[in-house]
C-alpha positions in Angstrom: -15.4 -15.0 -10.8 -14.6 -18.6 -9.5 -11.1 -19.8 -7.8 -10.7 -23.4 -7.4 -8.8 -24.3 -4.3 -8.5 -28.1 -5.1 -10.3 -30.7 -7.6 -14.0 -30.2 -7.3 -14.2 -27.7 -4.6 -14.7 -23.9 -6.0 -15.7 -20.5 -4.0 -17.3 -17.0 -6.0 -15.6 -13.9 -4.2 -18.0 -11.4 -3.2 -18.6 -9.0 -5.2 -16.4 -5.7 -4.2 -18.4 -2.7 -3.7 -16.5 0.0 -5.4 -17.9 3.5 -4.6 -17.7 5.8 -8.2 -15.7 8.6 -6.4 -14.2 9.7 -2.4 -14.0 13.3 -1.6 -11.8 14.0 1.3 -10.4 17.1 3.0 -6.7 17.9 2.4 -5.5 19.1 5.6 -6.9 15.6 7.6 -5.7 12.9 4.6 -2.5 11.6 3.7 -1.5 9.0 1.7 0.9 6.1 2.4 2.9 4.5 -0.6 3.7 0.8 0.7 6.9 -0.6 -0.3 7.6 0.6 -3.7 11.2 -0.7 -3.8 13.6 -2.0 -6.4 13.3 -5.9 -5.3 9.3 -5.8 -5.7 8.8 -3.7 -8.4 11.7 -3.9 -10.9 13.0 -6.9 -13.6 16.1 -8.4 -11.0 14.7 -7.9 -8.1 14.7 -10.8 -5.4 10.8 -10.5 -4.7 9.2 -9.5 -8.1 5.4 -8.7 -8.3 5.3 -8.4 -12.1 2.0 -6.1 -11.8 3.7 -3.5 -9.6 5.6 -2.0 -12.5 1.9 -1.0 -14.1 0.4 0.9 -10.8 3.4 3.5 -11.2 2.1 5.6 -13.4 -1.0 5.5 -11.6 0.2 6.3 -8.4 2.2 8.8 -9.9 -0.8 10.9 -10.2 -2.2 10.3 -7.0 1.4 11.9 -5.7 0.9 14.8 -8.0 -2.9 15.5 -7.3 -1.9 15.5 -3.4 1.1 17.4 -3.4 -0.7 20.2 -5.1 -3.6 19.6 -2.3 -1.0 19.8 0.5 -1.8 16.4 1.4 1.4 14.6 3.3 2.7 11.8 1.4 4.6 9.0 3.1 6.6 5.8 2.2 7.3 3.1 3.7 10.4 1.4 3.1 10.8 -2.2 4.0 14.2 -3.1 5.8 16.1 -6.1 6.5 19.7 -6.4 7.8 22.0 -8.8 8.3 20.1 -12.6 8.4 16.4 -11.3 8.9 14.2 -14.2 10.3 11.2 -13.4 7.4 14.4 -14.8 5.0 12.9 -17.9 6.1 9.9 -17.4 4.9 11.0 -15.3 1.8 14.2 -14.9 -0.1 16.6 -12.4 1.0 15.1 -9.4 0.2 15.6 -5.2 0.5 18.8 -5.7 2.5 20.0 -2.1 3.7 21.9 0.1 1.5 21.4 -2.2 -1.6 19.6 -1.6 -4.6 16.6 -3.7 -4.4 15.7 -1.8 -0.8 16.0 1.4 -2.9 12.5 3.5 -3.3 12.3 3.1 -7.4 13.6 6.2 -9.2 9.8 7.0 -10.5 8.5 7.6 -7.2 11.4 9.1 -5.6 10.6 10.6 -2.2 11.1 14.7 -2.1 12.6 16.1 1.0 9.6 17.0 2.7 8.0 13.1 2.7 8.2 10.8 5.5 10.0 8.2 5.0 8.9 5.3 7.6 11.7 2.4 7.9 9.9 -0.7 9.0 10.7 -4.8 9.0 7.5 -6.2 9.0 4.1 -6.5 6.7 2.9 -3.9 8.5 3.6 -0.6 8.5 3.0 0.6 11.5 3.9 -2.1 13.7 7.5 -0.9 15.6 7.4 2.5 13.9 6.5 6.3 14.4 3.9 6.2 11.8 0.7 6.7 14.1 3.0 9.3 16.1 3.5 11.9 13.0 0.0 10.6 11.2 -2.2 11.4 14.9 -0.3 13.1 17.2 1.5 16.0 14.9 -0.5 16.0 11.9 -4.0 15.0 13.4 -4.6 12.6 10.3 -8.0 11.2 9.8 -8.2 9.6 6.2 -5.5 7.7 4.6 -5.0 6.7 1.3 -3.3 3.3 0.6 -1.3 2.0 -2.3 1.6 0.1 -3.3 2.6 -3.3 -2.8 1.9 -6.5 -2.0 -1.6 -6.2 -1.9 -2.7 -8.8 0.5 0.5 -8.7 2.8 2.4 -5.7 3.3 -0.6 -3.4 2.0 -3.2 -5.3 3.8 -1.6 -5.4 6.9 -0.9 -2.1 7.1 -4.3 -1.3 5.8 -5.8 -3.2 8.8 -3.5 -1.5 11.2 -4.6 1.8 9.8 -8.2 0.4 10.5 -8.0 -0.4 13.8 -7.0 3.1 14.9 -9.6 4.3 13.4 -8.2 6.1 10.3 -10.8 6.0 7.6 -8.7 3.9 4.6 -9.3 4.4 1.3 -7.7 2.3 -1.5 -7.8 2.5 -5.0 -7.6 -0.8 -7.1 -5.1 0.4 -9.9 -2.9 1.5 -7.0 -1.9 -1.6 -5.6 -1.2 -4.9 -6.9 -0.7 -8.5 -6.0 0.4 -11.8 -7.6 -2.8 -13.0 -8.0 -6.2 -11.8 -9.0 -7.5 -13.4 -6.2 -4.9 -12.0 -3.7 -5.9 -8.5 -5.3 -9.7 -8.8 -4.6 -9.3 -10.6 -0.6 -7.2 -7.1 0.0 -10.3 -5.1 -1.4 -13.1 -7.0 -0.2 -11.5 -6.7 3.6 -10.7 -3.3 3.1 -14.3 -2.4 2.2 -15.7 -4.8 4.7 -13.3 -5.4 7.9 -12.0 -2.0 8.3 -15.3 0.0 7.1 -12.6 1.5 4.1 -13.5 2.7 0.9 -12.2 1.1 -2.4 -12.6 3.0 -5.7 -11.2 1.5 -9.0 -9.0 4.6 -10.3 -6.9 6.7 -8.3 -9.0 9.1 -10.6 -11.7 8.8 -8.4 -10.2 9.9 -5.5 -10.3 13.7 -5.2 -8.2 15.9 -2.2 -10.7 19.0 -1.3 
């Protein structure tokens, strides 16, 4: 598949090398769900990724498959209050308390998740995250999904990466505004932070 930058002037993106399925053990994995809010995922919110909406269903059954595994599930909620500097890059977005920074109804958090508040891409930059995920629940394998694909999924993909954590990410998990934004956040996953991408969350099965 070709993406043309500017007149004349085209690059192929690599290939992504999918593996068919990922087997990992329960009681070392946990998933993250990235920033599955009202303003990116639903019709009125400020930052809209119009493909979110279809990974729901999907992710959905990643939730399901885990919970029954005893795998920990955590979101991360992205935060902003009063005149957040990234409004200058972005339009005000998941301002405290209001809807759009709302978790969407379909993935609504049970009492026993971790919900991690954070205000930047990544999620565990300025949080507890690595403090429950190492330190109390001696994590070594997360799975990622959710949105944006190359910024706030990436980025917290990366960060995940460089401690170490094996990542996996399934493709029909996460989703981006382009399809080129969608395969840079797979191809580094696979190649950058030695992750695993599988197409489905299907393919990924909690043992």
């Amino acid at each position: 598949m070709d993406f043309k930058f500017i007149p004349g002037k085209s690059v192929s993106v690599p290939e992504i090398p999918y593996k068919d399925q990922v087997s990992l053990p329960a009681n070392q994995s946990a998933m993250i769900i990235v920033d599955m809010q009202n303003d990116f995922v639903k019709h009125g919110g400020s930052l809209l990724v119009p493909a979110a909406l279809e990974t729901v269903a999907s992710i959905q059954r990643l939730i399901h498959h885990g919970r029954e595994a005893g795998v920990h599930v955590i979101y991360t909620q992205d935060t902003a209050i009063g005149d957040d500097p990234e409004f200058q890059i972005w339009p005000a977005h998941c301002v405290k308390g209001t809807w759009g920074w709302q978790i969407i109804e379909e993935l609504k958090p049970q009492e026993e998740d971790l919900i991690c508040i954070k205000n930047r891409y990544d999620g565990f930059y300025g949080t507890w995250l690595d403090h429950f995920l190492n330190h109390i629940w001696g994590i070594k394998r997360l799975v990622i999904v959710g949105t944006v694909s190359n910024i706030c999924v990436l980025h917290t993909a990366a960060s995940a990466g460089l401690r170490w954590y094996s990542v996996i990410v399934p493709a029909d998990g996460i989703s981006a505004l382009t399809e080129f934004d969608q395969a840079l956040t797979l191809h580094q996953v696979s190649g950058l932070y030695a992750g695993s991408v599988v197409r489905s969350t299907e393919d990924i099965r909690f043992v």
